[in-house]
N, C-alpha and C positions, 0 to 999 in steps of 0.2 A: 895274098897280102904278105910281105914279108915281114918276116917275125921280128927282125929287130925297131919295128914298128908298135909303140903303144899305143899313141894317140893318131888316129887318123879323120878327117871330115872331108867327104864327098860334095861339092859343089851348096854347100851349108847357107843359107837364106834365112835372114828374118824381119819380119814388118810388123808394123804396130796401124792398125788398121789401114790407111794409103802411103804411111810413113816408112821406106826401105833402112834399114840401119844394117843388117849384112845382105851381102851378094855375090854367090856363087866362089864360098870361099873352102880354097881345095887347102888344105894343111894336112904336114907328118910331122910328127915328134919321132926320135930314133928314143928306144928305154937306155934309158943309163945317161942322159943331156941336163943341162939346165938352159934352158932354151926363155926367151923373152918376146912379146907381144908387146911394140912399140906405135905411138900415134897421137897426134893431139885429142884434147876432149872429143870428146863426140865422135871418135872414130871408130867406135863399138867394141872396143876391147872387152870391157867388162860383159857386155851382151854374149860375146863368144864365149869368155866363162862359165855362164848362165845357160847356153845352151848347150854345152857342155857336162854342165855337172847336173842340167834338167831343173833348173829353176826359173827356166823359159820354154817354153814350146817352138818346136824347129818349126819354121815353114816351110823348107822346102832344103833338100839335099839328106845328106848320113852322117851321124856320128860313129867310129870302132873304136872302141876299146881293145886293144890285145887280139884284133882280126873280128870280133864280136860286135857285132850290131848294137847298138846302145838306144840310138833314136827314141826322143821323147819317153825312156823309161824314167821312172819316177828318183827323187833326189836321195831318198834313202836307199833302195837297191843299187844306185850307181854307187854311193860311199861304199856299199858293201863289197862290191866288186872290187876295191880299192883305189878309186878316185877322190879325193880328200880336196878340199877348197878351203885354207886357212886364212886366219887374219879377221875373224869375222866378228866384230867385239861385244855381238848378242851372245857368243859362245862364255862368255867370263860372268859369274857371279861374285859381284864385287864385294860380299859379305862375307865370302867364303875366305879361307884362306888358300895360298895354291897349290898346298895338299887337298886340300878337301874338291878345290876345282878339277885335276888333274885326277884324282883318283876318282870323284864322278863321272868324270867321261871315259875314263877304262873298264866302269863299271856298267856304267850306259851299253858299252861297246861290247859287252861281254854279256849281256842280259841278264845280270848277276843281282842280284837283289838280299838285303840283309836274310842273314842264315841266323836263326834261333841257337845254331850249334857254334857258331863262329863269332869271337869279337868283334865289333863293325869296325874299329882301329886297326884289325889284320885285315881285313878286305882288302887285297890286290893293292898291300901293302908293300912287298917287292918292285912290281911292274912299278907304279908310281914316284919311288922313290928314283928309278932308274932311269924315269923318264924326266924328273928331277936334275938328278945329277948330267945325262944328255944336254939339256937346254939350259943349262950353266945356272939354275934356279934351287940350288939343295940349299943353300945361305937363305933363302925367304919362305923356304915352307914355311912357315908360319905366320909368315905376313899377308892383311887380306886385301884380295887380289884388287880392290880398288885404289887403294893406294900406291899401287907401284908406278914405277916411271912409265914415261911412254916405252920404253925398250925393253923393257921387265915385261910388259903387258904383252907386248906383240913376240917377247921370248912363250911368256905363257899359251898364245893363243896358238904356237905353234907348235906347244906340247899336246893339249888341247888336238890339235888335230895327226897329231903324231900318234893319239891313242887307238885310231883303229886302223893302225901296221897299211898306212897307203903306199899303192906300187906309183901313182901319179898326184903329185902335190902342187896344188895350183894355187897360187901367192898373190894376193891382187893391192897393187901397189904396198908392197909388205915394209918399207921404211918410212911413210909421209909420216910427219911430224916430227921425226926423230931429229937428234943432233948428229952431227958428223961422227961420234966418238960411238952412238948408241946404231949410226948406220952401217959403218964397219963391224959391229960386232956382230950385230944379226945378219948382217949378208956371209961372214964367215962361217957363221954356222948353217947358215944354207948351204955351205958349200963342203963343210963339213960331213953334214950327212948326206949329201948327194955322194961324196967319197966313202964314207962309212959305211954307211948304210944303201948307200947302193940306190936311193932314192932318183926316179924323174922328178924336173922340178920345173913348170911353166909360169914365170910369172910376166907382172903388169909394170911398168915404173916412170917416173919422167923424169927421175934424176939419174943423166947421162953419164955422172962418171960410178953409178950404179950397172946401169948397163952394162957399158962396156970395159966394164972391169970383172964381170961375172960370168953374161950369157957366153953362151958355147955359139948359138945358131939367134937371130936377129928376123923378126917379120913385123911387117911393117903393114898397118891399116891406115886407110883414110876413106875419109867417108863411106865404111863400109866395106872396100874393097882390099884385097889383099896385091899391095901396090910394088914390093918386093923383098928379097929375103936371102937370105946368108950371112956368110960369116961376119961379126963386126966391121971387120975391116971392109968387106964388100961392098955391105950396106954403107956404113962411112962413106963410101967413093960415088955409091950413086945418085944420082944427079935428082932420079923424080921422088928419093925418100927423104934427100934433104929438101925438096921445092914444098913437100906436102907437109914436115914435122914443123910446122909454123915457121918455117924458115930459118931454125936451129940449124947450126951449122955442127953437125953431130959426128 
């Protein structure tokens, strides 16, 4: 398998008892992309995420991580390996504040547990604040995470998942609700640390001038199937992913 390959799935299938939702679906991710998974509802985007990060059972095909078999391993040793699935708004305690959320889950990540020798205010005190300052949020630590904006939340959730240093960062529809002001900021900084930090970043989206103002590489699902795929502009031009994206003219 070649190495500039992170994410790879071999002929990938899943069904829900006689219900097909994917079928025989072959995908590469190159590391170092920010690549997009485009399709009307119901076109199993999110299912491939799922089977992906192992919070569905394959039926049938391979998932690689980094050349490495992955297949139906369980959803905590794939994050470990450093597959990360952000956005996920179970992740945020809204009483907390986004210091205290943000440094729980560096702390989570580190199996770091109050020290009798240590202030619980210096706990991974540094890390936190730097992941802070990264995701444009050092102005609100102290504000608790329930009440931030919609774009404040989804900057949070993807500190939140920035805490355990993933090499593949999968975004599932990472702007919906947002305003135009609050979706340019956050796709910037996806794009940001895909520059910076050197991050893969797969995500999900149906707002087109998100798309294709972002992804590097474009794939397209419909019912299931992986119907075609390349550059924006490719996809743009072909005829059976515009007939399938509900008839968006994309």
């Amino acid at each position: 398998m070649n190495d500039d390959i992170i994410l790879q799935t071999d002929h990938l299938s899943k069904s829900f008892f006689k219900y097909q939702v994917l079928t025989d679906v072959n995908y590469q991710l190159t590391r170092g992309m920010i690549a997009a998974i485009i399709g009307p509802n119901g076109a199993g985007k999110s299912t491939f995420f799922n089977l992906v990060t192992g919070y569905h059972t394959v039926s049938g095909g391979s998932v690689f991580f980094r050349g490495q078999e992955i297949t139906n391993w369980a959803r905590h040793k794939i994050a470990r390996i450093g597959i990360t699935r952000a956005f996920q708004v179970s992740n945020i305690y809204p009483k907390l504040t986004t210091y205290e959320n943000v440094r729980q889950s560096i702390l989570a990540q580190q199996k770091r547990t109050l020290n009798l020798f240590i202030p619980a205010e210096r706990l991974a005190k540094k890390e936190t604040l730097d992941l802070l300052e990264t995701t444009g949020l050092s102005g609100f630590r102290n504000t608790e995470a329930g009440i931030l904006s919609q774009g404040d939340k989804k900057k949070l959730e993807l500190a939140l998942a920035l805490a355990s240093k993933p090499d593949l960062l999968l975004l599932d529809e990472p702007t919906a609700g947002m305003s135009s002001e609050e979706t340019h900021e956050t796709m910037e900084l996806v794009k940001r640390l895909n520059k910076e930090v050197g991050l893969t970043i797969l995500f999900t989206e149906h707002d087109i001038s998100v798309i294709f103002g972002y992804a590097q590489k474009l794939s397209v699902l419909h019912q299931g199937v992986l119907v075609a795929e390349g550059t924006p502009e490719e996809v743009r031009q072909n005829k059976e992913a515009q007939a399938c994206y509900l008839g968006e003219e994309i």
